[in-house]
BANU-218293 format. One record per residue (C-alpha): residue number from 1; chain; x, y, z; residue in one letter. Coordinates in steps of 0.2 Angstrom, whole numbers, plus 5000, padded with zeros to 4 digits. Each point is the difference from the previous one (the first is absolute). Last residue first. Layout:
residues N
rec k: NUM&c: A&X: X&Y: Y&Z: Z&r: a
...
END
This chain:
residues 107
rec k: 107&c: A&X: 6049&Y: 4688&Z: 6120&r: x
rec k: 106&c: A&X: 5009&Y: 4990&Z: 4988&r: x
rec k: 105&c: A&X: 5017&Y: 4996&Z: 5006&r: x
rec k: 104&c: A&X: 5015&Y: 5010&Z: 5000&r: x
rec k: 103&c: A&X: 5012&Y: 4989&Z: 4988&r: x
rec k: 102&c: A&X: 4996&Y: 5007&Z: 4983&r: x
rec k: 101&c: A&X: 5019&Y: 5011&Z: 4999&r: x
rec k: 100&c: A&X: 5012&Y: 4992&Z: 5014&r: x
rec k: 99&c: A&X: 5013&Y: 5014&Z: 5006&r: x
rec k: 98&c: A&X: 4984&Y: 5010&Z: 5007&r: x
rec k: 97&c: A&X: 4988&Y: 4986&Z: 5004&r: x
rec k: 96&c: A&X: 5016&Y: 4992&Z: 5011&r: x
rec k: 95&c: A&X: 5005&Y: 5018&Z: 5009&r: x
rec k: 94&c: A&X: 4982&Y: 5002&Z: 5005&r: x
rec k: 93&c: A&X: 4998&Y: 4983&Z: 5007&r: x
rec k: 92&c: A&X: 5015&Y: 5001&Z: 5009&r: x
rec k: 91&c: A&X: 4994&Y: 5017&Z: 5006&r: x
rec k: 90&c: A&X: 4982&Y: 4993&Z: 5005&r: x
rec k: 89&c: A&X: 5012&Y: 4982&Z: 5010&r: x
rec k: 88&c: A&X: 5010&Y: 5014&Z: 5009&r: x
rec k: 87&c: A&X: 4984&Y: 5010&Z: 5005&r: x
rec k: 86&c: A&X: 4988&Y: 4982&Z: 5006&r: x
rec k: 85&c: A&X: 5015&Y: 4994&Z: 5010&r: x
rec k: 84&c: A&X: 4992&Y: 5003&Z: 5017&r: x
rec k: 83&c: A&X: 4982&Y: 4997&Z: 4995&r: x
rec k: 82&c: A&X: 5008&Y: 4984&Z: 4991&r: x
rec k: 81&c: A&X: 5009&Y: 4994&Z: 5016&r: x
rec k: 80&c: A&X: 4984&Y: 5002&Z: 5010&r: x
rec k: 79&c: A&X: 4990&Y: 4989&Z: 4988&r: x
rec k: 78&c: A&X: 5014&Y: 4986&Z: 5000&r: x
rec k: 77&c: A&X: 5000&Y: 5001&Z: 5020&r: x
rec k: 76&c: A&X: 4980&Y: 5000&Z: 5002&r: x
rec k: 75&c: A&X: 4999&Y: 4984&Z: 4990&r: x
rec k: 74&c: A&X: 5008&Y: 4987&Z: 5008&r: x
rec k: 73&c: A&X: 4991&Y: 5002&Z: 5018&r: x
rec k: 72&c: A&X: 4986&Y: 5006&Z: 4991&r: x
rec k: 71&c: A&X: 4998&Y: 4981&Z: 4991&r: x
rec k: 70&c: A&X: 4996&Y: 4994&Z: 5016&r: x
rec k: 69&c: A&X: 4988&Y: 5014&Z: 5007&r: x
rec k: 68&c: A&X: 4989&Y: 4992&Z: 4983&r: x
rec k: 67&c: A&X: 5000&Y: 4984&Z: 5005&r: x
rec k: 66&c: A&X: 4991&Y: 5006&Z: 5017&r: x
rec k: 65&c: A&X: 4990&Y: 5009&Z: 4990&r: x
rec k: 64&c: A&X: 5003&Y: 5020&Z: 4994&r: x
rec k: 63&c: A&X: 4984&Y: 5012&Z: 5000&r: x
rec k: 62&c: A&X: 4991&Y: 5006&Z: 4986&r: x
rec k: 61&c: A&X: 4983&Y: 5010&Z: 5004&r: x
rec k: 60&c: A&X: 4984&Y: 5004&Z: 4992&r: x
rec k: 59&c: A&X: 4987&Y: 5013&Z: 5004&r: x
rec k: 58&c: A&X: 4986&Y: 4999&Z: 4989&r: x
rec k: 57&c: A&X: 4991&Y: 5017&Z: 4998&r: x
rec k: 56&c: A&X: 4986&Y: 4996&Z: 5007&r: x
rec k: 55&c: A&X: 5006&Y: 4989&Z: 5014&r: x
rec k: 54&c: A&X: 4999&Y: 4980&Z: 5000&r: x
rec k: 53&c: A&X: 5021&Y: 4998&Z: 5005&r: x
rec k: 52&c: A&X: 5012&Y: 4992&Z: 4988&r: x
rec k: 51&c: A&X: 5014&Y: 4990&Z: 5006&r: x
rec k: 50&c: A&X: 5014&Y: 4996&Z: 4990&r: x
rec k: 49&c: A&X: 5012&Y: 4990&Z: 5006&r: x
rec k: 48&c: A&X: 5019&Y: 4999&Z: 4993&r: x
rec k: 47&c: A&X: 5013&Y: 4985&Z: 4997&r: x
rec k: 46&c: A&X: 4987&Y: 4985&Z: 4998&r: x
rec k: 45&c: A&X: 5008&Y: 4999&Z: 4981&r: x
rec k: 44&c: A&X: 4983&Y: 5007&Z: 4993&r: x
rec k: 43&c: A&X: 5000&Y: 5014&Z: 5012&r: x
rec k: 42&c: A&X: 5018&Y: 5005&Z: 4995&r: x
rec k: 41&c: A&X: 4994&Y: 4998&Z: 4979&r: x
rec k: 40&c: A&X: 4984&Y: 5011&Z: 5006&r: x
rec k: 39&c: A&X: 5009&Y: 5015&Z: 5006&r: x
rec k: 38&c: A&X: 5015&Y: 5000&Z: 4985&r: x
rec k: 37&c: A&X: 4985&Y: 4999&Z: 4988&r: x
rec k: 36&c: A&X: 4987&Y: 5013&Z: 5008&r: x
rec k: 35&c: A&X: 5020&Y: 5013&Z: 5002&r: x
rec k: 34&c: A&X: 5003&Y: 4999&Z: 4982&r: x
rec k: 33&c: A&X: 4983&Y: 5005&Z: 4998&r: x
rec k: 32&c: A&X: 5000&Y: 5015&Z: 5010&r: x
rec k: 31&c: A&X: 5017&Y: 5002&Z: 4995&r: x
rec k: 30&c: A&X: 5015&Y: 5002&Z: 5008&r: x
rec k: 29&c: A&X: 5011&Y: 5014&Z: 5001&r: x
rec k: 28&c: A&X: 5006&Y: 5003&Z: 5018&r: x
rec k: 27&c: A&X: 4993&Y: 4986&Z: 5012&r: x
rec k: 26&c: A&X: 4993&Y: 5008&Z: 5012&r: x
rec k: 25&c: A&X: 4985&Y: 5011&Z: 4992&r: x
rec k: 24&c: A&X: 4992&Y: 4984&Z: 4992&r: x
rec k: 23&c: A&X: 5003&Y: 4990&Z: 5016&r: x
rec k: 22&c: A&X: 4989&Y: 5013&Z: 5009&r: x
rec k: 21&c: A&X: 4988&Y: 4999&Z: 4989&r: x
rec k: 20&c: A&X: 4998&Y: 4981&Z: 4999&r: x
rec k: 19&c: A&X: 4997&Y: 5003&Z: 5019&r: x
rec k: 18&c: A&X: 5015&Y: 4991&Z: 5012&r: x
rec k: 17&c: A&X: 5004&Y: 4991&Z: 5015&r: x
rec k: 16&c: A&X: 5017&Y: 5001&Z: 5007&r: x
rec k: 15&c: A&X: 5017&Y: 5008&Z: 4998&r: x
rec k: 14&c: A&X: 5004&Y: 4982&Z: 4991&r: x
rec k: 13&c: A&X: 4985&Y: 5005&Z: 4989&r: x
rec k: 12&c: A&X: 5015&Y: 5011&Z: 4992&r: x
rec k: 11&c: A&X: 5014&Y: 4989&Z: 4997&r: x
rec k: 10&c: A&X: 4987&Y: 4989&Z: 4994&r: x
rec k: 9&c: A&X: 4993&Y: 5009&Z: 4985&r: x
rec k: 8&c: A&X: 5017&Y: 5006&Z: 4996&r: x
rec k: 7&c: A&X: 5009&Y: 4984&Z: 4998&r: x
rec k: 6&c: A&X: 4985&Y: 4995&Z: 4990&r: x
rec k: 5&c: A&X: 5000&Y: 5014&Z: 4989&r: x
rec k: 4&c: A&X: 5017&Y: 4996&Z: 4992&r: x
rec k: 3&c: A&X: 4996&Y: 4983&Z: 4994&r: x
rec k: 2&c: A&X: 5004&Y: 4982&Z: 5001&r: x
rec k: 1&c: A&X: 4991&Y: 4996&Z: 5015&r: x
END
C-alpha cells in the first residue's frame, strides 16, 4: 500500500476492468516490471482479480474486488490532487536540485 504505483493501479481499474496493456499505457511512467509487482502485491492482499482467459495469446485482465472499491474511495482524491499539482511540485523540484548540488536523484 506503501507505494506510488498502487494509488495509480486502482485509481484506474476503478474505470473498470482492465488488460495489463492497458494499465501499462494509463499509468504514465511505470514499468512493465514495476507494474507485474504492483499487480500481484494487490492480488495477493484480495484487493484485485486476475482472470486469465484460455486464448492464444493469453488475455488477462485486472479488475478491482469488493476490498479493492473500498480502498478507491480513499484513493481517487490523493491521486487526483497530485494530477492537479503535478507542475508546482516539477518547479519545486527544479528550484530544490538547483540551489541543492547532488540532490536530483539517480535516474
Amino acid at each position: 500500500m506503501g507505494d506510488k504505483w498502487t494509488m495509480y493501479v486502482v485509481h484506474v481499474l476503478g474505470a473498470g476492468t482492465r488488460r495489463f496493456s492497458e494499465l501499462q499505457r494509463e499509468i504514465d511512467g511505470i514499468t512493465p516490471r514495476m507494474l507485474t509487482v504492483t499487480v500481484r502485491s494487490l492480488e495477493r492482499d484480495g484487493l484485485v482479480t486476475r482472470t486469465v482467459y484460455p486464448e492464444v495469446p493469453p488475455r488477462v485482465e485486472y479488475a478491482l474486488t469488493r476490498t479493492g472499491r473500498t480502498l478507491l474511495e480513499a484513493v481517487s482524491p490523493l491521486v487526483e490532487w497530485a494530477g492537479s499539482h503535478i507542475a508546482p511540485i516539477d518547479r519545486a523540484r527544479i528550484e530544490y536540485d538547483a540551489r541543492t548540488p547532488g540532490s536530483a536523484p539517480p535516474h
